[in-house]
N, C-alpha and C positions, 0 to 999 in steps of 0.2 A: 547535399542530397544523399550521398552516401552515408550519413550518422542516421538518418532517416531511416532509412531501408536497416542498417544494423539495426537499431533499437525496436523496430516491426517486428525484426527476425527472433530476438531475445524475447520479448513479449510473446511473442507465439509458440516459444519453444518455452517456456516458462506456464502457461496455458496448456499445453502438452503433459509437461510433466504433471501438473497440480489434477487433470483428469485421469491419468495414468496411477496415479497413487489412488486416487478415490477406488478407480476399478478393483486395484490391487486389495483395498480394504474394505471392499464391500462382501458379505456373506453372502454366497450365491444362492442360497435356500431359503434366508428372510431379506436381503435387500438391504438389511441394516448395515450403516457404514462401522466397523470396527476400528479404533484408531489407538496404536503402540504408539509410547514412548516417543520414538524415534520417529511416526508418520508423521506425532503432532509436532516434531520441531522440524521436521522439512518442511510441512507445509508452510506453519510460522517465519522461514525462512523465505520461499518462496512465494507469500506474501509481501514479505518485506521488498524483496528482490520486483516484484510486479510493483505497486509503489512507485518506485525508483524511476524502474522504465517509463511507466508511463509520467512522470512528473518532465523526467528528462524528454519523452515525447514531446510533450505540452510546450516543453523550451524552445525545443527544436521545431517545431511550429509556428513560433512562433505570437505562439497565445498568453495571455496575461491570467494571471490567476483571476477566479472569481469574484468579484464583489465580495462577498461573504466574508473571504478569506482575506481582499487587502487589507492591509493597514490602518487604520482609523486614526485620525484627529487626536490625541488626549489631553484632555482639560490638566492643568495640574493639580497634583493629587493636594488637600486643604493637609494641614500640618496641625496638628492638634495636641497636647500635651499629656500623657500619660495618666499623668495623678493632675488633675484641678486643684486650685487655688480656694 
């Protein structure tokens, strides 16, 4: 239960930060968001970082990945000759 409650906490502080930059990069006379360098590889990171958590969520849950996303059956691949005969 406790990984649980940690990985909500991370997630929501990770949601924090990623609104908190937005604010920071937005122009307050047009609205337009502005984005340095450096906002776009935090963000990029704290996408990554969200991602994670919530995947590790899903674990700790107990939940199976989607349909979509398991595994499929694969036929085997036919084996065919480069240059013909």
């Amino acid at each position: 239960m406790q990984q649980k409650v940690q990985a909500a906490f991370i997630q929501r502080f990770i949601y924090d930060a990623l609104v908190a930059l937005r604010q920071a990069s937005t122009k307050p006379e047009s609205g337009q968001v502005v984005m340095t360098v450096q906002g776009a590889t935090a963000v990029h990171k704290l996408a990554l970082a969200w991602d994670k958590v919530a995947d590790r969520t899903r674990i700790l849950r107990g939940k199976g990945l989607p349909r979509s996303v398991q595994g499929k059956a694969r036929s085997p691949a036919s084996i065919e000759p480069l240059n013909p005969p």
